[in-house]
C-alpha positions as CSV (number, residue, x, y, z in Angstrom):
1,X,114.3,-33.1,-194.3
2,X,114.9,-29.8,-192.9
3,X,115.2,-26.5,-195.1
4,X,119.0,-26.6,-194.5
5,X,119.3,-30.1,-196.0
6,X,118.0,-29.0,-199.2
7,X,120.2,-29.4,-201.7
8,X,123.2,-30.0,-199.7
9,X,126.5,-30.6,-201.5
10,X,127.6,-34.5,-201.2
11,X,129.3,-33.0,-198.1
12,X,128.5,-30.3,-195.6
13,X,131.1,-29.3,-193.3
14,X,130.6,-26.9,-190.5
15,X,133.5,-25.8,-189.5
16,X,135.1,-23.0,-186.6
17,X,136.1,-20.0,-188.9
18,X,137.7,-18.1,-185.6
19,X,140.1,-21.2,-185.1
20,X,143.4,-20.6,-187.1
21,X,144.6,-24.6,-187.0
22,X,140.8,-25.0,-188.4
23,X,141.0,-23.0,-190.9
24,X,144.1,-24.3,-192.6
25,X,142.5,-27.5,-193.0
26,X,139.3,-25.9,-194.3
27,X,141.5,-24.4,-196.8
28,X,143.5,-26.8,-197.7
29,X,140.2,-28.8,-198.1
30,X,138.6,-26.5,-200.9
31,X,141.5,-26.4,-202.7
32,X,141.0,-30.0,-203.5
33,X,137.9,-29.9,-203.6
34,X,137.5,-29.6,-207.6
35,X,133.8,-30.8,-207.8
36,X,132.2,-28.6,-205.5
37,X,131.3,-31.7,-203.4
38,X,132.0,-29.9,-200.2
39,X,129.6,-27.6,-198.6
40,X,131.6,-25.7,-196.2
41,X,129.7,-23.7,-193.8
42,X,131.7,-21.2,-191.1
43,X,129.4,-21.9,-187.8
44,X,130.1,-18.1,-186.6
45,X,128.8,-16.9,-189.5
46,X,125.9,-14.3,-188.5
47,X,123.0,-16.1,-189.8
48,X,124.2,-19.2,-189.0
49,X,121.5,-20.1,-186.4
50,X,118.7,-19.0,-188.9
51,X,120.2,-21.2,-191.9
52,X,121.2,-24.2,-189.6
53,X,118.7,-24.5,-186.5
54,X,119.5,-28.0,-186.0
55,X,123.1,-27.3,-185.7
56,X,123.9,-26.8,-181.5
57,X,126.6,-24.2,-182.3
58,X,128.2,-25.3,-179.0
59,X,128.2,-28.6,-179.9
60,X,129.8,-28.0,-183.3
61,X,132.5,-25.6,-181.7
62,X,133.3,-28.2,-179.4
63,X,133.2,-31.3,-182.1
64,X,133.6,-31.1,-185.6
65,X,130.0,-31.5,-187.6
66,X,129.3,-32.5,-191.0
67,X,125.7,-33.3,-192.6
68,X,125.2,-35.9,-195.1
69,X,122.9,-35.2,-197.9
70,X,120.1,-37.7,-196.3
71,X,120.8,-35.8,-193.1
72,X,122.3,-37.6,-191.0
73,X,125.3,-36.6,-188.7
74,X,128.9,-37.4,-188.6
75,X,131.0,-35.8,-185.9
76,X,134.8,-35.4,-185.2
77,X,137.4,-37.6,-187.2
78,X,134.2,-39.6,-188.9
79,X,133.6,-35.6,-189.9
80,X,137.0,-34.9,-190.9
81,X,137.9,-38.3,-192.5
82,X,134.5,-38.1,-194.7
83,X,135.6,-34.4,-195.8
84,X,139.2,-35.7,-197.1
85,X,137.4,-38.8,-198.5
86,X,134.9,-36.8,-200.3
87,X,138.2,-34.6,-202.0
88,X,139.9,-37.7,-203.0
89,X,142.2,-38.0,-200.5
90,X,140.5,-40.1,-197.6
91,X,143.7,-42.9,-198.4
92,X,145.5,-40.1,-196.3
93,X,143.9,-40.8,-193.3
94,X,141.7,-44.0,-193.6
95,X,144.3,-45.7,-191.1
96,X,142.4,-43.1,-187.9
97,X,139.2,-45.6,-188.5
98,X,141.2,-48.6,-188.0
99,X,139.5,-50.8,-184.9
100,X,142.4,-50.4,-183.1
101,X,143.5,-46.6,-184.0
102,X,140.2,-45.1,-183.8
103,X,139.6,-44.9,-180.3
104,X,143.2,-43.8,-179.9
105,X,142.9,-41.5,-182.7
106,X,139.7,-40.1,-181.2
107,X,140.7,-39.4,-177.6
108,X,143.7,-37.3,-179.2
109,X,141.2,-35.3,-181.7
110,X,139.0,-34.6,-178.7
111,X,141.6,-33.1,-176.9
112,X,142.9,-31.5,-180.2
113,X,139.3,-30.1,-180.5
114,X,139.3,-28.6,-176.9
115,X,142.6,-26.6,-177.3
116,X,143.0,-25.8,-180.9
117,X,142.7,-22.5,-180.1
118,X,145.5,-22.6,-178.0
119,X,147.6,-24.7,-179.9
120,X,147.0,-21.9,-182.6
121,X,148.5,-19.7,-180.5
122,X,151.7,-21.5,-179.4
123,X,152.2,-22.0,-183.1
124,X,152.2,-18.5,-184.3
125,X,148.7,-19.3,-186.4
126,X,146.4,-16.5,-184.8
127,X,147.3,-13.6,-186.4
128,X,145.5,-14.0,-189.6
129,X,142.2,-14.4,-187.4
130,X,142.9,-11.6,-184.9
131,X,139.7,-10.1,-185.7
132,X,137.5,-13.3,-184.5
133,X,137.4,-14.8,-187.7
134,X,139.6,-16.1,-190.3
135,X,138.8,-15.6,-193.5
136,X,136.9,-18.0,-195.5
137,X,137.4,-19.7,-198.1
138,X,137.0,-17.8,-201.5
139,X,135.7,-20.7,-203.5
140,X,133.1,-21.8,-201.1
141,X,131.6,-18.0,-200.1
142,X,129.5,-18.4,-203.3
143,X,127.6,-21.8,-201.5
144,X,126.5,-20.1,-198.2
145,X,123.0,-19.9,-198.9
């Protein structure tokens, strides 16, 4: 187990704090989560590389990460779908690892994933992250170790 891993929350989340779409979720995440089971990490954060050297930044800009206490890896919806589970409200979107949906439901996150930024754009959700960053969220800036 690698420094990072220790003590990780039952959750960790690294997440795209420069992508406006991203951040609404993130947010909308820590709000639920009462039992500080998330541990929600911003992947542009300056020391990032240093705390999370096995994290390929590119790789988790390009597909949502999350680290499981044991340290494995779960990556796009399995990411996102374990994040809402882990807040109590996986019954939201349990129906995206459904045999049939998932692949479905994959192809369209990937594609999500790829032009989020854009999509934040086209929705009028960049100007709160003009700077290159949004801003985190309050609750979780205590866990960044």
């Amino acid at each position: 187990m690698n420094q990072a891993s220790k003590d990780l929350a039952e959750l960790r989340l690294f997440y795209d704090g420069s992508c406006p779409i991203c951040m609404m979720e993130i947010r909308h995440l820590d709000k639920l989560d009462r039992n500080d089971a998330l541990d929600l990490q911003d992947i542009n954060a300056e020391d990032f590389n240093e705390r999370f050297p096995h994290i390929d930044t590119a790789e988790a800009d390009r597909l949502l990460h999350a680290e499981l206490p044991d340290g494995r890896m779960l990556f796009g919806l399995d990411a996102s779908c374990r994040a809402w589970d882990v807040v109590g409200k996986g019954h939201w979107f349990a129906f995206l690892r459904w045999p049939l949906i998932r692949p479905v439901a994959d192809l369209f996150y990937r594609g999500f994933a790829r032009y989020r930024h854009r999509l934040g754009r086209l929705f009028g959700r960049a100007a709160s992250c003009d700077s290159g960053s949004c801003p985190a969220p309050e609750k979780k800036a205590r866990k960044h170790h």
